[in-house]
RODO-2510 file (C-alpha; in nm, 4 decimals, decimal comma):
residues 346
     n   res          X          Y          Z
     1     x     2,5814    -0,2723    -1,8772
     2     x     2,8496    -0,3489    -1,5819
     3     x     2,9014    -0,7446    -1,4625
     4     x     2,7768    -0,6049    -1,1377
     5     x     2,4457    -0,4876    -1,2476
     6     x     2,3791    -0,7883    -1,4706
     7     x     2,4253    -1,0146    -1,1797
     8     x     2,1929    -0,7323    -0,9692
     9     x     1,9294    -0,8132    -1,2196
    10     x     1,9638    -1,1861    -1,1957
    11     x     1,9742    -1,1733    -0,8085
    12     x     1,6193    -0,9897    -0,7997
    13     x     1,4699    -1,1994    -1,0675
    14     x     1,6046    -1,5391    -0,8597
    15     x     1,4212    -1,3814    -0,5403
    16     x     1,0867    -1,3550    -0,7373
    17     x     1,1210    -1,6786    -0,8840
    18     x     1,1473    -1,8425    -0,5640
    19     x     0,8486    -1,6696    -0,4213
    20     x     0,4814    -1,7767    -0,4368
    21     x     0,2181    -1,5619    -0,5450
    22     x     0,0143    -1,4263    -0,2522
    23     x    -0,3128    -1,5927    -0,1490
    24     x    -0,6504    -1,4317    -0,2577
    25     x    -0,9083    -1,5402     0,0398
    26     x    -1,3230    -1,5009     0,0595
    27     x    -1,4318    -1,3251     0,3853
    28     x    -1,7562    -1,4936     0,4845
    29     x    -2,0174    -1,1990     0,5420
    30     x    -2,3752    -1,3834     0,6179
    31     x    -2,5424    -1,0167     0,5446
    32     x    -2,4094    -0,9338     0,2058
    33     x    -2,6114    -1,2057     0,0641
    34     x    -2,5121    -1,1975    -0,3432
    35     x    -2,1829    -0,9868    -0,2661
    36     x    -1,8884    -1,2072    -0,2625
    37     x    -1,6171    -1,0355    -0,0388
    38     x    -1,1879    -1,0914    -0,0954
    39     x    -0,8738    -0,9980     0,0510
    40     x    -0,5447    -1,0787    -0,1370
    41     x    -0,3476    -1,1267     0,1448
    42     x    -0,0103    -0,9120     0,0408
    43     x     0,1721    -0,9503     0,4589
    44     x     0,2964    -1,3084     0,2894
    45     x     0,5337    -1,1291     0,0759
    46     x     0,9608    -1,1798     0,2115
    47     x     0,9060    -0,8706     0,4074
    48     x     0,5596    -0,8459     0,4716
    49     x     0,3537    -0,5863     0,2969
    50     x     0,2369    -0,5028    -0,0136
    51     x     0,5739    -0,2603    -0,0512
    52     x     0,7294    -0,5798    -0,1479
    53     x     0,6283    -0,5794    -0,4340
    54     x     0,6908    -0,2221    -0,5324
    55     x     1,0622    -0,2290    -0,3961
    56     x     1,1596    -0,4647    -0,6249
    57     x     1,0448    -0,3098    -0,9180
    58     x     1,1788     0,0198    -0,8233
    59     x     1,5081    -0,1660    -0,8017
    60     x     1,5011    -0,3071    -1,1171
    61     x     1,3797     0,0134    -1,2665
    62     x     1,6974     0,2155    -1,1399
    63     x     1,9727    -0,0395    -1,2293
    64     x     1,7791    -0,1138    -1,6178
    65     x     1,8112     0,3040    -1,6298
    66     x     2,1247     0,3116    -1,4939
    67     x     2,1174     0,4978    -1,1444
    68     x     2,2749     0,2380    -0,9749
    69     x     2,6149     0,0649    -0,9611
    70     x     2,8348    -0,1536    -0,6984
    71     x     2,8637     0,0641    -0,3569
    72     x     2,5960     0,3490    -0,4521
    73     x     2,3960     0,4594    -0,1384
    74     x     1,9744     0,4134    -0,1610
    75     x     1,7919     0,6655    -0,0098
    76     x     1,4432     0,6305     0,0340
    77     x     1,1326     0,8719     0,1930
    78     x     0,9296     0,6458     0,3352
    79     x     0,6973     0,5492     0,7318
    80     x     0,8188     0,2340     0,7134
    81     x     0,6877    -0,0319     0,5459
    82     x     0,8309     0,0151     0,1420
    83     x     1,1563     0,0788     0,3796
    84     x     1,1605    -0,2374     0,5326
    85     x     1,1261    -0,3814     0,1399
    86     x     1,3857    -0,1933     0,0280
    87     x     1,6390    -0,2611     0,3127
    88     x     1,5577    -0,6023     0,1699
    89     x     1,6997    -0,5394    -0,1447
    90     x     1,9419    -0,3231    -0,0453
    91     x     2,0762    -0,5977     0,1811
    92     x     2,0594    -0,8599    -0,1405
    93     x     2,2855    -0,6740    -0,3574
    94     x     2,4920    -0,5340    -0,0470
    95     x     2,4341    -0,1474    -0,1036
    96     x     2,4110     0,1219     0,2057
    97     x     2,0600     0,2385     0,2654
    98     x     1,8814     0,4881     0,4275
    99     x     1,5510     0,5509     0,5084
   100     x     1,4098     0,8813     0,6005
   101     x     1,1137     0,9139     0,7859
   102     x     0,9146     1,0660     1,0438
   103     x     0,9766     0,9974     1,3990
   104     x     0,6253     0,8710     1,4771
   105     x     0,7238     0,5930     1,2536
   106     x     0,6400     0,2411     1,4516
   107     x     0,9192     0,0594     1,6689
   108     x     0,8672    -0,2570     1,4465
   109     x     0,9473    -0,0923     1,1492
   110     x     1,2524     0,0727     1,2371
   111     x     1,4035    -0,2211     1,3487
   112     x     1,3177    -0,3869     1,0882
   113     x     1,5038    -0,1891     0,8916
   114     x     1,8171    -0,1862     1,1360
   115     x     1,7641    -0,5679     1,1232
   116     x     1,8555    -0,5506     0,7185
   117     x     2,1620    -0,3429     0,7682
   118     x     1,9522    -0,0393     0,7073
   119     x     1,9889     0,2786     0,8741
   120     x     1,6929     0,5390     0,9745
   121     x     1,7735     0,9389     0,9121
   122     x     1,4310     1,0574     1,1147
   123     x     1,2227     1,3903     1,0140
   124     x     0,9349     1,5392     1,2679
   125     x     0,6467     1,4901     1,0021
   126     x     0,5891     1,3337     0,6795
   127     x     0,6081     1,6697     0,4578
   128     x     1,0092     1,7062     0,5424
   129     x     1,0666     1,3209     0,4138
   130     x     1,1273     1,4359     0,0291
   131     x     1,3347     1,7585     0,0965
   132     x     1,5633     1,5397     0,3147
   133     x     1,5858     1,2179     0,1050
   134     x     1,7022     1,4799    -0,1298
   135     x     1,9626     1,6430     0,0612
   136     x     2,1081     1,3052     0,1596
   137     x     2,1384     1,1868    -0,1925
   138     x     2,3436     1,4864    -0,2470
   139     x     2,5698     1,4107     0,0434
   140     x     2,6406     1,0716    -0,0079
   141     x     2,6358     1,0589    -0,3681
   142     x     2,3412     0,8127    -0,3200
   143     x     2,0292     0,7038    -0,5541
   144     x     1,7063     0,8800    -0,4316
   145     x     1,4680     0,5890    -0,4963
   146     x     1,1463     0,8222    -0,4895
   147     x     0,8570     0,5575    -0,4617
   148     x     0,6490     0,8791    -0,4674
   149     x     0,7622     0,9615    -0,8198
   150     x     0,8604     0,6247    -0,9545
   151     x     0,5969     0,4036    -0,8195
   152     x     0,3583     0,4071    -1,1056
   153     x     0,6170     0,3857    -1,4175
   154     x     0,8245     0,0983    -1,2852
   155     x     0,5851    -0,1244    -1,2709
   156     x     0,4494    -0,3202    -1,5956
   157     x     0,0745    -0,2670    -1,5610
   158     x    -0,0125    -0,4520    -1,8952
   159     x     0,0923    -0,7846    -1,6912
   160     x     0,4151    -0,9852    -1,5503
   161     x     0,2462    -1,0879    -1,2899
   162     x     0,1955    -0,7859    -1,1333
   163     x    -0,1004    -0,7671    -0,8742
   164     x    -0,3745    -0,6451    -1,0983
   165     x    -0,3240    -0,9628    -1,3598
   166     x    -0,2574    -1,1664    -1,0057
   167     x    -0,5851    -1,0928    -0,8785
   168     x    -0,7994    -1,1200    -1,1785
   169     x    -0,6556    -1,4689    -1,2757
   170     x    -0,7018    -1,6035    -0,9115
   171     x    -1,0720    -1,5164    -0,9927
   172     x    -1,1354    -1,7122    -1,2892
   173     x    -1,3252    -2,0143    -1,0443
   174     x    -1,5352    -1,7827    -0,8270
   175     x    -1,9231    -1,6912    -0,9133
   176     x    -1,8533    -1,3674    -0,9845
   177     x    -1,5026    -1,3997    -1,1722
   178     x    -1,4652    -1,0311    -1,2668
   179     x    -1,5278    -0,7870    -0,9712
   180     x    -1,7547    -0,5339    -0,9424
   181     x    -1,5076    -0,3311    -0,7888
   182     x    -1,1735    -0,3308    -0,7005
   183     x    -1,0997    -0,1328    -0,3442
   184     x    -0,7689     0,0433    -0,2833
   185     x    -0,6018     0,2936    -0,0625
   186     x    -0,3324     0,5565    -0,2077
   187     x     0,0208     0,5798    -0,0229
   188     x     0,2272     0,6413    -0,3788
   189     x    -0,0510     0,5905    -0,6059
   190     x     0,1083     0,3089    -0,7768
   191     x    -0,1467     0,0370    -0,7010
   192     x    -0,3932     0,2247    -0,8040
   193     x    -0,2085     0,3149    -1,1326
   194     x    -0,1510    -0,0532    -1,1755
   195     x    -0,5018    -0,1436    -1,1120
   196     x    -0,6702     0,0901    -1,3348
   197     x    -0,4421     0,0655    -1,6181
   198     x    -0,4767    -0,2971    -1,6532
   199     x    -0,8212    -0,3022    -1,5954
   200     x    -0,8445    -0,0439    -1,8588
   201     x    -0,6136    -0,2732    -2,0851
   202     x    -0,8213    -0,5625    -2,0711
   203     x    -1,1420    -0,4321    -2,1215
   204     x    -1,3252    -0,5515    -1,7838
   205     x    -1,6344    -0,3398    -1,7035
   206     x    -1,4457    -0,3878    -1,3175
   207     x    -1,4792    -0,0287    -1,1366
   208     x    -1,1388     0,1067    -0,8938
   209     x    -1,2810     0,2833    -0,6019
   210     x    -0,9689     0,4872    -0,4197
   211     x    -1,0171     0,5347    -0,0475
   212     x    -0,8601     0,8396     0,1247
   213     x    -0,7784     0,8651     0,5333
   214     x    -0,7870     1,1685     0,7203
   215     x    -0,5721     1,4688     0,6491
   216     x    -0,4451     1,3437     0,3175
   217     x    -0,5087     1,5320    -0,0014
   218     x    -0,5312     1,2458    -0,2380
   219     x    -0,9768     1,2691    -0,2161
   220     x    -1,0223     1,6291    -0,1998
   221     x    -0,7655     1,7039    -0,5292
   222     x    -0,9739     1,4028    -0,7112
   223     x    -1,2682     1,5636    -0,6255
   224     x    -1,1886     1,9351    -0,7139
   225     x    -0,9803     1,7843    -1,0186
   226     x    -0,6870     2,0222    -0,8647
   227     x    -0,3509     1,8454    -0,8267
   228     x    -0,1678     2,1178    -0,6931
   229     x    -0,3558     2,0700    -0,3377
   230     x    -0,1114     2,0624    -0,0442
   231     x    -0,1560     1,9986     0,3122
   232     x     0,0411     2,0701     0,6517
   233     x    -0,0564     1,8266     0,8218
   234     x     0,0078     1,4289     0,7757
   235     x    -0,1869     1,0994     0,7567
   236     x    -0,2104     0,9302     1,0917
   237     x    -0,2722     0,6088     0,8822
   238     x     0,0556     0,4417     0,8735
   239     x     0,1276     0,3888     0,4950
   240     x    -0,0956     0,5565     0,3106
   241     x    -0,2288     0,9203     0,2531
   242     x    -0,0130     1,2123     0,1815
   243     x     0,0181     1,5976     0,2329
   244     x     0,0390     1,6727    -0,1330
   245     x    -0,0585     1,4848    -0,4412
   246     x     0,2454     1,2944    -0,5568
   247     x     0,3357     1,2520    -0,9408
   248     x     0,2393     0,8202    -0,9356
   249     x    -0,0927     0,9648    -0,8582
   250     x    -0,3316     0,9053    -1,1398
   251     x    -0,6890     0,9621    -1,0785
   252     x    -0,7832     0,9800    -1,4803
   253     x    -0,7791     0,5402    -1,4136
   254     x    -1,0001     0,6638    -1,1139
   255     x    -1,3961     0,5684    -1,1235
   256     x    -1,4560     0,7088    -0,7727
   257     x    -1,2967     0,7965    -0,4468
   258     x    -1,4481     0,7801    -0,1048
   259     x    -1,2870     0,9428     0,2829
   260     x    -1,2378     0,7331     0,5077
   261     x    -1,2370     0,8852     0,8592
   262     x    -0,9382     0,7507     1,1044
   263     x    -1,1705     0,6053     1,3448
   264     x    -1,3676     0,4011     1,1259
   265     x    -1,0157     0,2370     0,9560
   266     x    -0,9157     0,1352     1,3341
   267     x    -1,2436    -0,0065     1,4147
   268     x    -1,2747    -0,2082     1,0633
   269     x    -0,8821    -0,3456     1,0970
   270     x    -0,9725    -0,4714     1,4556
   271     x    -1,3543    -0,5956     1,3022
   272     x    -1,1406    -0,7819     1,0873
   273     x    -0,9056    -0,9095     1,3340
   274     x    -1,2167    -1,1059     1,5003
   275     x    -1,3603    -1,2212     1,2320
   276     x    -1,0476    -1,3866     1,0730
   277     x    -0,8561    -1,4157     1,3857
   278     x    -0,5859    -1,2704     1,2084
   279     x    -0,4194    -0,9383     1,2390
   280     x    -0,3630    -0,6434     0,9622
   281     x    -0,2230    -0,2604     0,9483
   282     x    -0,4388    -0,0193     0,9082
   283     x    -0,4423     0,0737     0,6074
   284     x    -0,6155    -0,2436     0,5399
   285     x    -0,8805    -0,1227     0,7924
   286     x    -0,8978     0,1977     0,5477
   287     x    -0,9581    -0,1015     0,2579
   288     x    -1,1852    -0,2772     0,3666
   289     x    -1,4463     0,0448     0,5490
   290     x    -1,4332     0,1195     0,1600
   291     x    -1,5409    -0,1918     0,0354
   292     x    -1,8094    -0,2949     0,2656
   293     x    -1,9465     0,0123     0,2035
   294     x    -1,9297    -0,0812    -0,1855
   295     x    -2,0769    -0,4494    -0,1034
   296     x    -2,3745    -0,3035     0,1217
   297     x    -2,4710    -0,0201    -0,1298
   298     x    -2,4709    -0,3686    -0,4111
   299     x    -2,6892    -0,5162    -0,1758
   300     x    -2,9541    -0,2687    -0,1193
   301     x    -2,9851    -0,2078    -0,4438
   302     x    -3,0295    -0,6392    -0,5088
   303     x    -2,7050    -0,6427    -0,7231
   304     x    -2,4712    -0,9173    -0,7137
   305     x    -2,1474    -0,9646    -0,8039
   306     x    -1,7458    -0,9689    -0,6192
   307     x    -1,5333    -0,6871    -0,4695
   308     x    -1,1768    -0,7505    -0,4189
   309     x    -0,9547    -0,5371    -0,1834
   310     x    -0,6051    -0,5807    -0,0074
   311     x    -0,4568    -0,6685     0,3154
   312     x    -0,1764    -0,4790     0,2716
   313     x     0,0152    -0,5930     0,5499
   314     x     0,0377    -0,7468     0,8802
   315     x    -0,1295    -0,6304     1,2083
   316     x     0,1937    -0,7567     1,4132
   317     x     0,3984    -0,4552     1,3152
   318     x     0,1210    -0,2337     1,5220
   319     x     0,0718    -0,4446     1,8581
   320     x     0,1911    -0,1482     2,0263
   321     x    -0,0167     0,0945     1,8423
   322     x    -0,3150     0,0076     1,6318
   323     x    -0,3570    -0,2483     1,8770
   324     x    -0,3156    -0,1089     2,2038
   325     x    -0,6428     0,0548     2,3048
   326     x    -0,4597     0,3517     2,5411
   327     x    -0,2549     0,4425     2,2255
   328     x    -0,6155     0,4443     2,0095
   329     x    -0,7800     0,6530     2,2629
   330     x    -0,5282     0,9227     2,3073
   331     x    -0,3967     0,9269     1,9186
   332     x    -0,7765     0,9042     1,7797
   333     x    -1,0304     0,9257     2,0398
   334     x    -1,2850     0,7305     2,0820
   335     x    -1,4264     0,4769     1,7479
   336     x    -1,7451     0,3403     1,9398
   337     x    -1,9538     0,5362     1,6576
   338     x    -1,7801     0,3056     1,3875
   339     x    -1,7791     0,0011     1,5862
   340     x    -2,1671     0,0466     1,6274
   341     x    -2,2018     0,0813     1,2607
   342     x    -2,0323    -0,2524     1,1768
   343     x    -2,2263    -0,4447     1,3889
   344     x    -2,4041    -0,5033     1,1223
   345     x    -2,1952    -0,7015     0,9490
   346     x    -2,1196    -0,9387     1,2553
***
């Protein structure tokens, strides 16, 4: 191994070792009496999302195998957010990167991106990303990152601090110390590998419900047990679905899976925003639809116990999106029906 990459390896490691672990917070829900509700908070991360986390173990994963060196491009297919956390990286150990993605991509993100000496190679819709992260590899004699093939080996899901041991050992003081359920959406499929491995690993009777936006193939393949499904359309949920079922994809660590329609994600991330007076994405709308509907089924049935799900990032990246009612209405129509429905949570 080169001096360069050994001092690669050393700058990512110092970068984790000055950063906190990310706060695990109880959502106060008067009508889910017995069902303890959390969100571990992942928009404290450097750069703001969840991705963080997954950038810098892709990172580490290429230079410990060897597919990158001083001055190699990274590409990366990706709407923005493990982008940004890349660019990040990129920017640490002064390599060239590129991020392809499509052009609906929000403002926020792209610049960003720009803002970490990235640059942004833009595709009309999410199926082109891989063909063309491909081609540019080729190119510019860059390293394809591939978070959609990578994603679930470079991360150490037996532990090392990675979110699944984070989230289980911030619950060691609360009532119900080992969750019911743990509530995730599937971009990669990483975090979901991660989350049912270890919970696998260690034994806990803890269940990993998957939830699935609109016109993403991740549900309907777990559900037919077909991975070869494909779709031609993509996921108007910014981080999360896909048109085809990507290799980090592992629904054998997968108890269940639920859809989550569009409007019912937007409605829950702005539910949210009122109750904590703090804004997510919406993917963490998509998170949280899924685990309410967990907590109410628990307390129907008289159960008790915890459910744990993730903010995955922060709502200010989508002020001019999520956010902006006009853009709602003419991108998703109207979400009255779901806003109705959590009304009964309020």
């Amino acid at each position: 191994m080169g001096r360069w990459v050994f001092d690669a390896i050393g700058k990512i490691e110092a970068d984790h070792q000055r950063s906190a672990d990310t706060h695990l917070f109880k959502l106060t829900v008067p009508q889910l009496e017995g069902v303890d509700l959390y969100l571990k908070d992942e928009s404290t991360h450097p750069t703001g999302s969840l991705k963080h986390r997954l950038a810098r173990s892709l990172f580490l994963y290429a230079l410990c195998n060897g597919k990158l060196d001083e001055g190699i491009p990274v590409i990366e297919a990706s709407s923005g957010s493990t982008a940004v956390s890349e660019a990040y990286f990129a920017k640490m150990l002064g390599l060239p990167f590129i991020a392809v993605m499509p052009r609906s991509t929000a403002q926020s993100k792209i610049d960003t991106i720009t803002h970490y000496g990235g640059r942004c190679h833009f595709v009309d819709s999410a199926p082109d990303m891989h063909d063309a992260a491909t081609r540019l590899a080729g190119q510019t004699g860059g390293y394809f990152m591939d978070q959609f093939l990578y994603a679930e080996r470079a991360t150490d899901w037996r532990g090392n601090n990675n979110i699944a041991e984070s989230i289980f050992e911030q619950m060691q003081k609360e009532p119900h110390r080992v969750p019911h359920t743990l509530v995730m959406s599937a971009g990669t499929g990483g975090t979901s590998a991660t989350l049912g491995r270890y919970i696998r690993y260690k034994g806990y009777e803890t269940r990993l419900m998957v939830v699935d936006p609109d016109n993403s193939v991740f549900y309907d393949s777990f559900m037919r047990n077909d991975p070869t499904l494909t779709a031609n359309c993509s996921s108007r949920i910014e981080g999360i679905g896909r048109p085809r079922v990507e290799k980090s994809f592992q629904p054998d660590v997968i108890d269940d899976m639920m859809k989550v329609p569009d409007g019912a994600s937007i409605a829950c991330m702005q539910w949210l925003a009122r109750l904590i007076g703090r804004k997510a994405g919406p993917s963490t709308g998509t998170n949280l639809w899924g685990a309410l509907h967990v907590a109410r089924g628990m307390a129907e049935r008289g159960e008790r116990g915890s459910i744990v799900t993730l903010m995955c990032d922060s709502g200010e990246r989508y002020l001019n999106t999520y956010y902006n009612p006009e853009w709602v209405r003419s991108t998703f129509g109207d979400i009255s029906t779901y806003e109705k429905q959590l009304r009964v949570f309020a």
